[in-house]
C-alpha positions in Angstrom: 122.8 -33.5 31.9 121.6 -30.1 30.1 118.1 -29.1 31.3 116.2 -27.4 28.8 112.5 -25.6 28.8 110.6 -24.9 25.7 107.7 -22.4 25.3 105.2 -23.4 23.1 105.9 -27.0 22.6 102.6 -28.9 22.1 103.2 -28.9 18.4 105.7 -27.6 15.5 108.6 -26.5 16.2 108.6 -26.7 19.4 107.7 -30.3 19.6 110.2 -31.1 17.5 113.3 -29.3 18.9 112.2 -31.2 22.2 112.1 -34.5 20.1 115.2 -33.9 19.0 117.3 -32.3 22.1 116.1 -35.2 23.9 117.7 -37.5 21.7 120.5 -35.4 22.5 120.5 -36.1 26.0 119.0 -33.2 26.8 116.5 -33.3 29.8 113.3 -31.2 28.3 110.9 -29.4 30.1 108.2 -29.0 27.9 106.0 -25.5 28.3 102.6 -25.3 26.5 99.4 -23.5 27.4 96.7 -26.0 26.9 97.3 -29.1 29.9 96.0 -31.6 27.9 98.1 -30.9 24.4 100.8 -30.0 26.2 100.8 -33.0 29.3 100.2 -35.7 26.0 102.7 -33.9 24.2 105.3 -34.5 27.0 104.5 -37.9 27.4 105.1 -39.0 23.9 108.5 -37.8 24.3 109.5 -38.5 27.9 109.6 -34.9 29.0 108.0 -33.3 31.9 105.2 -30.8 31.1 104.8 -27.3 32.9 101.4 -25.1 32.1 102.6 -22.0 30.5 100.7 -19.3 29.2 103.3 -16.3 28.0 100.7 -13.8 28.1 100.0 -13.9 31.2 102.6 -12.7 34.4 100.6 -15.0 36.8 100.9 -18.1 34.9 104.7 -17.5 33.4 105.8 -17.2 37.2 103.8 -20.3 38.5 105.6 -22.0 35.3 109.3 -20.6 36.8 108.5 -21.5 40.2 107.4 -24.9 39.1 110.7 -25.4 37.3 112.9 -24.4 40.4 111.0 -27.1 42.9 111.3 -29.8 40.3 114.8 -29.1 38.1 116.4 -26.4 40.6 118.0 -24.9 37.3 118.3 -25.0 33.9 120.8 -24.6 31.2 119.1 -23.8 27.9 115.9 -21.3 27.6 114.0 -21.6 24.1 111.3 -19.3 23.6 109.3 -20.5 20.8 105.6 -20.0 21.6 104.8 -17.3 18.7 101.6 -16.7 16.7 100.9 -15.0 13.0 97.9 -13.2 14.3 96.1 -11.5 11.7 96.7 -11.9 7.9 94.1 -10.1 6.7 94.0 -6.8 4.5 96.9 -4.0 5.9 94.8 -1.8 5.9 92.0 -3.0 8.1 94.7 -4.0 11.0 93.5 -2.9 13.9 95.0 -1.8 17.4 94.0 -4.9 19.3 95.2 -6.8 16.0 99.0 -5.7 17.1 98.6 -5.7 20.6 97.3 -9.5 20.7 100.8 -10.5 18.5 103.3 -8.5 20.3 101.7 -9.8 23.4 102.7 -13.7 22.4 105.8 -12.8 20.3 107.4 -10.4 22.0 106.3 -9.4 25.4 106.0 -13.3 25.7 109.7 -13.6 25.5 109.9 -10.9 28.0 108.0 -12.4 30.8 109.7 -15.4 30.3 112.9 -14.4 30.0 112.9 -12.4 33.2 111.1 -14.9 34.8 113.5 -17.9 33.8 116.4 -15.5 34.6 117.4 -16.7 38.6 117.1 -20.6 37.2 119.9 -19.9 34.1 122.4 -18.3 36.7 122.5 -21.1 38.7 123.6 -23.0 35.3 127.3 -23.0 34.5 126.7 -22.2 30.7 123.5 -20.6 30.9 121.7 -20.3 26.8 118.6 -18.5 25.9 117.5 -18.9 22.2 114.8 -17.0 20.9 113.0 -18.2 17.7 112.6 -15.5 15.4 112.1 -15.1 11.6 114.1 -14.1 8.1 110.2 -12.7 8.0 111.5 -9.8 10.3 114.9 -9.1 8.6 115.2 -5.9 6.4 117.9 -7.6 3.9 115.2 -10.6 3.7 111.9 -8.6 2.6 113.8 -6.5 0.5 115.9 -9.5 -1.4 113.8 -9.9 -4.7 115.5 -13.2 -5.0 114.2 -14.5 -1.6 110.7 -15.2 -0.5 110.5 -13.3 2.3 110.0 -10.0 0.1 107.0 -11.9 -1.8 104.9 -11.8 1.8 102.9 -8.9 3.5 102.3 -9.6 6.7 103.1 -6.3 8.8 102.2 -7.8 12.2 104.2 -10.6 12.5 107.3 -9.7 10.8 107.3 -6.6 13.0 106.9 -8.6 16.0 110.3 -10.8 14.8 112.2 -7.9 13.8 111.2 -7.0 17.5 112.5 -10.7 18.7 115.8 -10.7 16.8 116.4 -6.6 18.4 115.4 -8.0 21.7 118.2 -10.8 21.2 120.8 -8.3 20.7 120.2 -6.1 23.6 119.7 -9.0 26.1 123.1 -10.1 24.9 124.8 -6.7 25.3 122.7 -6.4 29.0 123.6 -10.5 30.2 126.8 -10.7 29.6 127.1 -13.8 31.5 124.2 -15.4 29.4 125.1 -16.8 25.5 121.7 -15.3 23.9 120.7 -16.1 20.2 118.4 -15.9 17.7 117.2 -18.8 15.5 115.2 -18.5 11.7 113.6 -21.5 11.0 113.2 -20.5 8.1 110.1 -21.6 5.5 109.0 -24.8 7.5 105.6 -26.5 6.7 103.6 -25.2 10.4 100.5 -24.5 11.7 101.5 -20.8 11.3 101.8 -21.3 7.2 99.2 -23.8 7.0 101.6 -26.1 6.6 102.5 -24.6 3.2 106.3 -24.1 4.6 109.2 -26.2 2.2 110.9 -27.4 4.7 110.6 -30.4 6.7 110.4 -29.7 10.8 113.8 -30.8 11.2 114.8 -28.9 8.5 113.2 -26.1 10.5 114.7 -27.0 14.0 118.4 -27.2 12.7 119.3 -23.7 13.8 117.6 -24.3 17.3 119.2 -27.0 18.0 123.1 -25.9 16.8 122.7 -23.2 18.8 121.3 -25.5 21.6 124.1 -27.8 22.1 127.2 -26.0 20.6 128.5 -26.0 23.8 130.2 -23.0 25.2 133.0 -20.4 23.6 130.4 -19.1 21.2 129.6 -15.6 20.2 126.4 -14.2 21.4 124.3 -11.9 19.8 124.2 -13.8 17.0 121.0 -14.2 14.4 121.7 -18.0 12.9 120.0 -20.2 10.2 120.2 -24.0 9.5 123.2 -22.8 7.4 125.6 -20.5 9.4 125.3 -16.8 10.6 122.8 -14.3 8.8 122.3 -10.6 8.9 118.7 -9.0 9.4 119.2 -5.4 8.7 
């Protein structure tokens, strides 16, 4: 049975990768910061809910420690909880602006990560996947021909070209760890106001490949829901 935790999982895409990998036969743990969207959330779907706040150390390690009393281990980490943060003017972003996005989008996956590390070595194919975004790839916002180069949004695409560079150097430091990044791409969220094109399982196909492909894959990799995609 493949254990799985998911950051952010209330709503979205998170919700809906756990929907999904459940009918897998994945067992899902189901991370969220708010008890009472989160604890409904996993009872709808048959998971177990654990608090998680990713911006704060205290609460990420209570969340770990939680998961090693209950599930001992697990095999597949998906950080997901992300934010847009401000979308306002570029020039009127402030310094708290950034700091309050990188602190959910990046340094998010950083705490968790290190946190969650002790409970994937104990796995015998240990995953993490990190949600990121076409939004953050170079080749993306400067493709006339793709949307991604229609949108200004200097926060949060910076924080997911931060995401998809943290992917690649966790793979090169965890050797021992298959490490990925996933692009929903344009899915109808809360994040877009639901504007996105694609259904949520449209948007949770790359997750989920990546989540039970099984081992002998390549990490390091930055995926879509249609095969392997470069971000520089």
């Amino acid at each position: 049975m493949t254990m799985t935790f998911i950051t952010g999982a209330n709503k979205g895409l998170g919700h809906e990768t756990a929907r999904r990998l459940i009918q897998a036969g994945h067992t899902v743990v189901l991370g969220a910061r708010d008890p009472q969207l989160g604890g409904a959330a996993a009872q709808s779907l048959g998971a177990r809910f654990v608090q998680i706040d990713v911006t704060d150390d205290t609460s990420v390690a209570a969340a770990a420690a939680d998961v090693a009393q209950h599930e001992k281990s697990i095999d597949v980490l998906i950080n997901n909880a992300g934010i847009s943060g401000s979308m306002g003017e570029a020039g009127e972003l402030t310094g708290s602006d950034a700091l309050s996005v990188f602190d959910v989008n990046v340094a998010g996956v950083v705490r968790t990560t290190t946190a969650f590390l002790p409970l994937l070595r104990r796995s015998a194919d240990p995953v993490i996947i990190n949600v990121s975004s076409g939004m953050g790839s170079l080749a993306a916002t400067h493709d006339p021909t793709r949307l991604e180069s229609s949108i200004v949004a200097p926060l949060y695409t910076a924080s997911k070209a931060a995401v998809t560079m943290l992917t690649t150097q966790y793979a090169k430091a965890f050797t021992d760890i298959r490490i990925n990044a996933a692009d929903p791409g344009y899915t109808a969220t809360d994040i877009n106001g639901n504007s996105g094109t694609q259904t949520l399982t449209e948007g949770t196909d790359a997750i989920v490949t990546l989540a039970t492909e099984g081992p002998g894959h390549r990490s390091g990799r930055f995926i879509d829901r249609d095969g392997e995609i470069s971000w520089s």
